[in-house]
N, C-alpha and C positions, 0 to 999 in steps of 0.2 A: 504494500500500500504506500502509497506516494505522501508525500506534506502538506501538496495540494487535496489531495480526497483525505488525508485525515483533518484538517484543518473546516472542510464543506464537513464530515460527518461530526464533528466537533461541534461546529455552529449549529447545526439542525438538530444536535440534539438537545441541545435549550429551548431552543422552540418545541421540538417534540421530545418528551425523553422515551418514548417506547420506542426500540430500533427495528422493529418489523415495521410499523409508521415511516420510519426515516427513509428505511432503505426504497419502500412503496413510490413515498414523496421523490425519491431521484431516479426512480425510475422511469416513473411515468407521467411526473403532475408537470404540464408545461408552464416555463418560469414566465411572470411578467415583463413583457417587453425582448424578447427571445427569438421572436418572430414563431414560436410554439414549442421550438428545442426544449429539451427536457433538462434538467442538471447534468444528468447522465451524457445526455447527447452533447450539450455544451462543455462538461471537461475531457470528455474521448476526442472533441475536435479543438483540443488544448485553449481549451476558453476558460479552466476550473477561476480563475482572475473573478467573472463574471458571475458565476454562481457565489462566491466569497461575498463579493460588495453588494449582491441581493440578498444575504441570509444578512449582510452586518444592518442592509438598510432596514430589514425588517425587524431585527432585532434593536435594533436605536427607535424606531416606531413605538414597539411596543413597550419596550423601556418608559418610554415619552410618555405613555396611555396610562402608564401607573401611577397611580400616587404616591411619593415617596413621607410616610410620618417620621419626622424629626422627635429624639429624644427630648423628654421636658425639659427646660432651662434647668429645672432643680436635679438632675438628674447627674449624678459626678462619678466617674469609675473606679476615683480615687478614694472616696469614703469604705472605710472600712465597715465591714460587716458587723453588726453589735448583736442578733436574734437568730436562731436556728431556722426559725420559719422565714426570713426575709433570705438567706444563705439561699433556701428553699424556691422561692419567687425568683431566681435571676436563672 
């Protein structure tokens, strides 16, 4: 296996982490904007470049789609622990 197909199977497994899904998705799901090439068909005709910057653009999307919660202001990693039960809560 190449750098380039572990690096496309890498990426896609964040988007999907079941590898029977993954491998389905490069085999046959034509990529946006591909002109209908597959992942599969785009890195066998040394395109894998392509299928990369579509898994990163999709993955920077969905990233973007999430909401990220910030720890409370009061919240310090450096306070020491003083309760079993709060030891417990982290």
């Amino acid at each position: 296996m190449s750098t380039v197909s572990r690096r496309i199977f890498a990426l896609a497994s964040l988007i999907e982490p079941e590898s029977v899904a993954v491998w389905q998705w490069f085999m046959s799901t034509p990529l946006i904007g591909s002109g209908g090439m597959t992942a599969c068909e785009l890195f066998f005709a040394g395109h894998g470049d392509r299928v990369i910057a579509f898994l990163r653009h999709s993955l920077t999307e969905h990233f973007a789609e999430n909401t990220v919660v910030p720890f409370p202001l009061s919240w310090n990693p450096m306070r020491p622990v003083r309760s079993r039960t709060a030891y417990l809560a982290y």
